[in-house]
N, C-alpha and C positions, 0 to 999 in steps of 0.2 A: 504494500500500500504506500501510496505517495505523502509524504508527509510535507507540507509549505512552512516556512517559517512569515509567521503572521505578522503586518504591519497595524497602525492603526491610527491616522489622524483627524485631529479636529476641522481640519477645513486643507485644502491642496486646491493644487490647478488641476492635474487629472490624472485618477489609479493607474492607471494604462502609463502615462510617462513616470511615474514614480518606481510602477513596475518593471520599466526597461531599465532607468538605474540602477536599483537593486539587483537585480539580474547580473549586472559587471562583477558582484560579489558573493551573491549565491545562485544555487542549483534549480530553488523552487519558492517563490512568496506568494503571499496574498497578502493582497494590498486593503485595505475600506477605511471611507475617510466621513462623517457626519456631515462634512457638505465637501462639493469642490465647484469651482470658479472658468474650467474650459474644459467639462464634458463633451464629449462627442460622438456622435454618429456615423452608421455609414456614408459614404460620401460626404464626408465633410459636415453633416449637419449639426448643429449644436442645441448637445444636449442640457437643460435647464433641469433645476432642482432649488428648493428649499434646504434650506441648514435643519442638520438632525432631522428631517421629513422622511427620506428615500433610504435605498440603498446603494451608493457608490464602493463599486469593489472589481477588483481586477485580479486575478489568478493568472500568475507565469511561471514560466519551464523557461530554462538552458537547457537545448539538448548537446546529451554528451557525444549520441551517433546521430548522423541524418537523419531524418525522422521521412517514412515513405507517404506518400500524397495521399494515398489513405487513411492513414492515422491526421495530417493534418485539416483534410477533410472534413473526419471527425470530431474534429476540437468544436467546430460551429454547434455540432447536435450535442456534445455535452452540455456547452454551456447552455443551451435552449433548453436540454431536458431538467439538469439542476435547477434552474432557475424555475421550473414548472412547479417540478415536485416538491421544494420548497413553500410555494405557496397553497399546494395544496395539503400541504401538513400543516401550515400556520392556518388557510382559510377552507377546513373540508366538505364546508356546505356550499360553496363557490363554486361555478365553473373558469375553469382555466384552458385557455388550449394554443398551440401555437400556431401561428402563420408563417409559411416561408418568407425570406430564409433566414428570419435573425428576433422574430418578434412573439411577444409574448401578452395574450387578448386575453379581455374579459366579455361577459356580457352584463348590460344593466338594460333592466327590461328588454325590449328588441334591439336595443343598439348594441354593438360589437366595441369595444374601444381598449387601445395600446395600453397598455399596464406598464410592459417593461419590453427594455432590449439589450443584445447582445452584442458585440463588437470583437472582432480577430484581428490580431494584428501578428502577423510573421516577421522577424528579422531574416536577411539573408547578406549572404557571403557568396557571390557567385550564385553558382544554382543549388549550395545549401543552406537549409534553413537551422540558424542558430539557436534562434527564440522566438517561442510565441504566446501569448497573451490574450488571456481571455477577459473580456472589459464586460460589464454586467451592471444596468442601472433598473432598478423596482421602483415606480410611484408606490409608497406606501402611506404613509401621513400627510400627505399635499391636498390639502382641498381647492389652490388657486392656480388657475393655468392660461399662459397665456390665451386671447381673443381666438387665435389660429389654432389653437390646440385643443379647444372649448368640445368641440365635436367629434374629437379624434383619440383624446387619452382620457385617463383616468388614472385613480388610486386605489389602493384596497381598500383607506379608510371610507371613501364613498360607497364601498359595497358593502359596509359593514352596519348594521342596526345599531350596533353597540359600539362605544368605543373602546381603542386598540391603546395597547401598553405604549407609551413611549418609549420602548427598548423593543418596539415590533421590527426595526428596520436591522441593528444588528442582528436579532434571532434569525431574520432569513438570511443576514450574509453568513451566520455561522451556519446554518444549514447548506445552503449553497457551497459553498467551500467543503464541506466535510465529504456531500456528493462525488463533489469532483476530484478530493483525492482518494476516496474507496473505488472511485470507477476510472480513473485516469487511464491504467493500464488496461481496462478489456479492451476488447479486440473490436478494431474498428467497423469492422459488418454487423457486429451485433448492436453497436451505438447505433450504426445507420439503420439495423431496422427498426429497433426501439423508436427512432426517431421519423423516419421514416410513419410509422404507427399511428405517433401521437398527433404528425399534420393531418393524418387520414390522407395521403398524396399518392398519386405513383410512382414508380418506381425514380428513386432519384438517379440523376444522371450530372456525368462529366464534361464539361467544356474545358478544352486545352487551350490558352492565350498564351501563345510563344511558348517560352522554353522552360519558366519556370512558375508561372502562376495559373492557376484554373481556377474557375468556379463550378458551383452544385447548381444546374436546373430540373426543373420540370416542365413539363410540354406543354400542361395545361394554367400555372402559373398560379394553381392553386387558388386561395382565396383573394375574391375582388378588393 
């Protein structure tokens, strides 16, 4: 089992570059910080959060041998699937389910809306990859979001009747974390079908971009 040596701040710019730091000096961290200041998204977008609200946390690996495209494949569907199973130990009369390829839905009455997302980030050396990083944000206690985002995310606490501990957002990072390093090592087809599973998708498939990066689609693009 993979064991991280845990970080833990009150406020950063972003888990993911705290995590590539550290990385210079160990083998395996996780990173979670009570708030940070330039979260971010795929492409570029930026992620926003409240102080002590969410969950900011970031899980990295130095790898010692090249790590094969399927294992790194894999790292997207772990973090997707930790970060699920997590909230649904914390909220187990909730639905939770994910969207390709990096999001994580709730539902509140008929609308569907963003809860949490996931972020990869690989290092490489040539066509090896050094390190990579799993960046992982949960709305959990936020009840205000921007104008744009009004329709599209949400929190646990909004799905909740009752109110949540103010120590809800580390419980799922310590959960989340603990996931991924009891499961870091299975074997990458079993992650992809697990995960594979839980979009309810077909069969996912490889896109080759030159020589050393690919991405995971599906044909039907999954959910609208």
């Amino acid at each position: 089992m993979l064991h991280a040596i845990r970080f833990h701040f009150p406020r950063i710019t972003s888990t993911n570059d705290y995590a590539k730091t550290l990385l210079a000096e160990h083998d395996c961290v996780a990173i979670t910080a009570d708030g940070q200041t330039a979260g971010r998204g795929r492409h570029n977008r930026v992620w926003t959060g409240g102080q002590y609200a969410n969950v900011y946390c970031s899980f990295g690996v130095r790898h010692r041998t090249a790590p094969t495209l399927d294992t790194l494949f894999a790292l997207q569907g772990l973090g997707c699937l930790s970060t699920l199973y997590a909230l649904r130990q914390v909220a187990p009369e909730h639905p939770f389910f994910l969207k390709y390829p990096n999001d994580v839905y709730t539902s509140i009455g008929t609308m569907k809306k963003k809860i949490g997302g996931i972020l990869i980030e690989n290092e490489f050396i040539g066509a090896t990859c050094t390190m990579s990083i799993i960046g992982i944000g949960v709305n959990v206690l936020q009840r205000d979001f921007p104008e744009e985002l009004q329709s599209k995310a949400t929190s646990l606490t909004l799905t909740q009747q009752q109110p949540l501990s103010p120590h809800t957002p580390q419980r799922i990072a310590n959960l989340l974390i603990t996931y991924i390093e009891e499961h870091y090592a299975t074997s990458p087809s079993i992650l992809m079908q697990v995960w594979q599973r839980e979009l309810c998708s077909p069969r996912l498939q490889y896109k080759i971009i030159g020589d050393t990066t690919a991405e995971l689609y599906t044909p039907d693009k999954l959910l609208p």
